[in-house]
VEXLUMMAR-849822 format. One line per 5 residues: number of its first residue (from 1); their letters; for each residue x, y, z of C-alpha. Coordinates in pm, whole numbers. Layout:
VEXLUMMAR-849822
NUM = a = X/Y/Z ~ ...
***
This chain:
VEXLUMMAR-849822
1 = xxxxx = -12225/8457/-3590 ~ -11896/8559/-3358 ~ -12139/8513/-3074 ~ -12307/8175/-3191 ~ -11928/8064/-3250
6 = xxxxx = -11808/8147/-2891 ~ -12103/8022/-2728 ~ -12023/7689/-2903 ~ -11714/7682/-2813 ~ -11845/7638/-2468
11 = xxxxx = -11568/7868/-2234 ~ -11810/7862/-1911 ~ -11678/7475/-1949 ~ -11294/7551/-1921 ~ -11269/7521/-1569
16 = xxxxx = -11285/7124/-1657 ~ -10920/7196/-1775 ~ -10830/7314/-1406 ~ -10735/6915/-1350 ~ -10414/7039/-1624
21 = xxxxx = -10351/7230/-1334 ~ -10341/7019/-1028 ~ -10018/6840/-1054 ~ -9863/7155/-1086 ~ -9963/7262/-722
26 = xxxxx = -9972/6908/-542 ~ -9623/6855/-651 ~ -9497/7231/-493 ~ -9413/7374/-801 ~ -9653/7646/-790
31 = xxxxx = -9407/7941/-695 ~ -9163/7817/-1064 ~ -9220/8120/-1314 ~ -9097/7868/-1561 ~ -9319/7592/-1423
36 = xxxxx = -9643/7794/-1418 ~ -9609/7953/-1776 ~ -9544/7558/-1887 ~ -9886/7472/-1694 ~ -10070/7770/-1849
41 = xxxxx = -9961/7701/-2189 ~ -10088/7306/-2145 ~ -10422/7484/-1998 ~ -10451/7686/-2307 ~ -10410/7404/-2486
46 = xxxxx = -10653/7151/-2344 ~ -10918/7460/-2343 ~ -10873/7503/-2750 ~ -10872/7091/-2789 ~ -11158/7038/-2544
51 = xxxxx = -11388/7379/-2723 ~ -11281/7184/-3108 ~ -11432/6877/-2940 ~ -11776/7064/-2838 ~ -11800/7213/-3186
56 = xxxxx = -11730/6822/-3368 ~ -11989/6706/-3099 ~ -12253/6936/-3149 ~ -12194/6892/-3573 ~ -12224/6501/-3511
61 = xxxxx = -12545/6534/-3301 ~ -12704/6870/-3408 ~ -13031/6664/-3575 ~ -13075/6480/-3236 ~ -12998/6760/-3035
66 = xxxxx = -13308/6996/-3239 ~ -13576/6733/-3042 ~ -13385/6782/-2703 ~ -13533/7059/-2499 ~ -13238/7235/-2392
71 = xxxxx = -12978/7197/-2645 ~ -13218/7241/-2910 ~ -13114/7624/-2796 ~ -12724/7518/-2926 ~ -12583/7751/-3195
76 = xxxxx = -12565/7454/-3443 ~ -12893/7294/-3382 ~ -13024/7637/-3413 ~ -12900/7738/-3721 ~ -12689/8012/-3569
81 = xxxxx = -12376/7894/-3636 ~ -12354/7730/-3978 ~ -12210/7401/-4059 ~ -11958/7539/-4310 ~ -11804/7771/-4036
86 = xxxxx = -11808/7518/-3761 ~ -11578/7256/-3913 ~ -11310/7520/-3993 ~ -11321/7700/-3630 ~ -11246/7311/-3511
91 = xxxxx = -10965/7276/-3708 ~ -10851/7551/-3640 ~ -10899/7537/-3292 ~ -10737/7171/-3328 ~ -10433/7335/-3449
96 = xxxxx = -10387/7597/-3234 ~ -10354/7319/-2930 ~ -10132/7095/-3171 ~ -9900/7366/-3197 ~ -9895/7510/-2799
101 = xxxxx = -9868/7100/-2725 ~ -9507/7122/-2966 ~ -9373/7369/-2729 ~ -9407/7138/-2418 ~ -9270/6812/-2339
106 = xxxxx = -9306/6532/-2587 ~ -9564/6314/-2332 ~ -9801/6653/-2332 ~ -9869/6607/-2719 ~ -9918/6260/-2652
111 = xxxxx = -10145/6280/-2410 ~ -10317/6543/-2576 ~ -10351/6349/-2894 ~ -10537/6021/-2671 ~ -10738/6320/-2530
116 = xxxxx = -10861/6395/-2909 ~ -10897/6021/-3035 ~ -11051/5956/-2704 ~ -11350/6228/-2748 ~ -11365/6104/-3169
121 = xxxxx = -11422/5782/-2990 ~ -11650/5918/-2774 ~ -11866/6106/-3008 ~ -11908/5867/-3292 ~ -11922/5555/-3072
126 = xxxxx = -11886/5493/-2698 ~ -12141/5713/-2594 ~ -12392/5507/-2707 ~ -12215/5170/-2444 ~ -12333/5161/-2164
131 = xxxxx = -12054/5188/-1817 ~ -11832/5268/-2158 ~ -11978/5600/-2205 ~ -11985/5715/-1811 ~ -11575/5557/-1772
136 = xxxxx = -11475/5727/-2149 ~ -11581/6069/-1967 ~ -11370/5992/-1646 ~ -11070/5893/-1867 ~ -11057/6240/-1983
141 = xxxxx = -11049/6407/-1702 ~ -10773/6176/-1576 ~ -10552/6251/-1906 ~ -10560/6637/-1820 ~ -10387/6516/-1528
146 = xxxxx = -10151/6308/-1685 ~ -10110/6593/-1927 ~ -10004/6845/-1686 ~ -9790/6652/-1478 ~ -9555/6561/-1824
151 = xxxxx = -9619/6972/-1934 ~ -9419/7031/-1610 ~ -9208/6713/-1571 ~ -9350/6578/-1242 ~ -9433/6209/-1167
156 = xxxxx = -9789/6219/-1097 ~ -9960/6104/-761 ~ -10117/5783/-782 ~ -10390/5952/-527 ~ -10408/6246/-764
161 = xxxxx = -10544/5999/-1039 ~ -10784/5776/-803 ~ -10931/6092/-682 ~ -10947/6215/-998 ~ -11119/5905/-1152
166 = xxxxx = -11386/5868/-886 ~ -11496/6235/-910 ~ -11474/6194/-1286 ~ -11734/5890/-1250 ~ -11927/6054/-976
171 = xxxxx = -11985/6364/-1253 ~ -12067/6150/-1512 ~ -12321/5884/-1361 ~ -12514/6227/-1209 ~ -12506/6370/-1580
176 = xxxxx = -12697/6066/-1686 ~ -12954/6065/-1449 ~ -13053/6427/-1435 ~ -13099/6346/-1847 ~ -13259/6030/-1774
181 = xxxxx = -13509/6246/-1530 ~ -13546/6530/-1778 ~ -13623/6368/-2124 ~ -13825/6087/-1940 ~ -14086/5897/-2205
186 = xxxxx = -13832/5993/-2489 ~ -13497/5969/-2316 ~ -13417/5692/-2519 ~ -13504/5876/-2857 ~ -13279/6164/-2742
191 = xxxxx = -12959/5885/-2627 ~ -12969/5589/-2699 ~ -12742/5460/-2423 ~ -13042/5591/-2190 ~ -13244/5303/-2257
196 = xxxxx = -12993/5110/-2079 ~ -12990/5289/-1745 ~ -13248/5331/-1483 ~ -13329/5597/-1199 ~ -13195/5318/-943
201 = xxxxx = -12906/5182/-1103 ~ -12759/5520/-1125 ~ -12839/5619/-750 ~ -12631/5332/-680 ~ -12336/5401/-900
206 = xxxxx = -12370/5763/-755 ~ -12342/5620/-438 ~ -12092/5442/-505 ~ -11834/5673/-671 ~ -11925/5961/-403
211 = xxxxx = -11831/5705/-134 ~ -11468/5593/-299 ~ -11419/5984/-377 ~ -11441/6067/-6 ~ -11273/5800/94
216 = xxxxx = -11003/5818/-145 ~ -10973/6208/-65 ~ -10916/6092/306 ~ -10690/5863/295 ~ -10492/6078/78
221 = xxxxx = -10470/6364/267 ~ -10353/6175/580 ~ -10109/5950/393 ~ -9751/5965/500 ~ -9585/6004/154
226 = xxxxx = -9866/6313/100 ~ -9682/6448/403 ~ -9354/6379/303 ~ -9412/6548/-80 ~ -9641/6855/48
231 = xxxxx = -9432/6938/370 ~ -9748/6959/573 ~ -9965/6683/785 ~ -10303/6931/795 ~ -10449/6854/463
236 = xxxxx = -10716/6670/589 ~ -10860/6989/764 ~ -11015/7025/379 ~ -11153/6723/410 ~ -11494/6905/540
241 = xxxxx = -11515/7139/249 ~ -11532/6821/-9 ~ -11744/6663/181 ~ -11959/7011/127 ~ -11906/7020/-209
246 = xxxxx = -12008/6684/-293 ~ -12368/6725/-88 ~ -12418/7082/-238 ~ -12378/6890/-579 ~ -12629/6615/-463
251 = xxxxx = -12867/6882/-293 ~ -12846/7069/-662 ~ -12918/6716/-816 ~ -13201/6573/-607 ~ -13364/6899/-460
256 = xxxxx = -13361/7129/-722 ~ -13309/6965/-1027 ~ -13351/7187/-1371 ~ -13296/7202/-1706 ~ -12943/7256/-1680
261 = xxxxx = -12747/6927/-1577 ~ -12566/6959/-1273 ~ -12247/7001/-1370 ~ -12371/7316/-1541 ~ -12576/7438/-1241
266 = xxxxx = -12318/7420/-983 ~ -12117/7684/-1205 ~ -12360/7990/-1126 ~ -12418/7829/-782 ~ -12289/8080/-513
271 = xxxxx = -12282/7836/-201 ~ -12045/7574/-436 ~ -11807/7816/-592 ~ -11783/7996/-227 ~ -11699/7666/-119
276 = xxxxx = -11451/7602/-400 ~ -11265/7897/-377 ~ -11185/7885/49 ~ -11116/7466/-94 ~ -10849/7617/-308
281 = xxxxx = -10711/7878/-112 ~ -10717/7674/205 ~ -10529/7378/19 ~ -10275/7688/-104 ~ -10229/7789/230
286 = xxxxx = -10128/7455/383 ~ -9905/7344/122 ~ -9687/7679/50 ~ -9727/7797/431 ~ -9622/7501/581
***
């Protein structure tokens, strides 16, 4: 059952919570002892609230999810994790980021608490809207942000959040179509909100969102005030390794599509975390060596 629970709790997902992390680093706080434990106890945080919002998920959908053909295999809809357990471990996890959120700044535990209602919103009603359901997603990822820049008491980068926004769109509109491609003929019995969207109205709202993304990314790496605030004019040399990253995602969504969405797959892809990790060291480099 310790297994079934930890499975639920979903940790392979907690690198979502690395957008906590970004305003720490973008705004050249990163070498702050008192800074970085702030940021680590925010990411500890958002990990327990975003693992008790898997477990209320999977309790809200587990009859739907026993006629889907991968997350039939979830610990709930299996009957490995039982429903009187699950409810507690939420709560509890619930509480655990309530109380690291009290020992932050005031606008953390806010944020954190529109990060909850959001995903209770989420769950028990705008995922079945159509648009409503992709932009709820994206709002989540863009209140991490939000959430780490008041955890360390930095003003956060109207790029950052535009970035952060498109990627968070571009993520979600490929999420629907790989399930729209997967459950096919009974898509619509497995989501409802999959009747509404088609093969080629999400192609184009891919296409869209990975167009602003790069764009966005660009501009922002050559704008003067990003200069000014990271000390260093070079930051579009990364500028390659998104534009990597976003067609190893597509390549992983088009070319080899599988059971796992994509957003899954890249995670125990070699060529994207590679790319990731000389991203993030790269981006390191330029902005703490000058």
């Amino acid at each position: 059952m310790l297994v079934a629970l930890l499975r639920s709790l979903r940790p392979a997902q907690w690198v979502k919570n690395a957008f906590v992390l970004a305003p720490l680093v973008f705004a050249h706080r990163l070498e702050d002892p008192r800074l970085l434990a702030a940021a680590a106890l925010a990411f500890f945080a958002f990990c327990a609230a975003s693992s008790a919002v898997y477990l209320v998920n999977d309790l809200a959908d587990r009859d739907e999810d026993r006629l889907h053909p991968v997350k039939r295999l979830r610990p709930i809809a299996a009957g490995a994790l039982p429903v009187a357990v699950a409810w507690p471990a939420a709560a509890a996890l619930a509480a655990a980021a309530a109380l690291a959120a009290s020992r932050l700044d005031g606008r953390f535990a806010l944020y954190l608490a529109a990060y909850f209602a959001l995903n209770l919103l989420y769950t028990f009603s705008f995922k079945h809207i159509v648009i409503l359901d992709v932009m709820s997603i994206s709002a989540g990822f863009v209140l991490r942000v939000l959430a780490g820049a008041a955890a360390i008491g930095v003003e956060v980068s109207s790029w950052l959040l535009l970035c952060t926004t498109f990627v968070a769109l571009f993520l979600a509109f490929s999420k629907r179509r790989h399930e729209l491609m997967l459950l096919a003929d009974s898509a619509a019995s497995q989501r409802r909100v999959l009747e509404q969207y088609s093969p080629t109205f999400l192609d184009q709202m891919i296409n869209v969102t990975t167009a602003s993304t790069v764009i966005c990314y660009a501009l922002y790496a050559v704008a003067p005030e990003t200069a000014a605030k990271l000390g260093t004019r070079h930051l579009i040399a990364t500028l390659p390794l998104v534009l990597y990253g976003i067609f190893r995602f597509l390549y992983l969504l088009y070319q080899r599509p599988g059971r796992r969405n994509p957003t899954e797959a890249i995670l125990a892809d070699v060529p994207f975390l590679a790319n990731l990790a000389l991203w993030s060291v790269l981006v390191v480099a330029l902005v703490y060596g000058g």
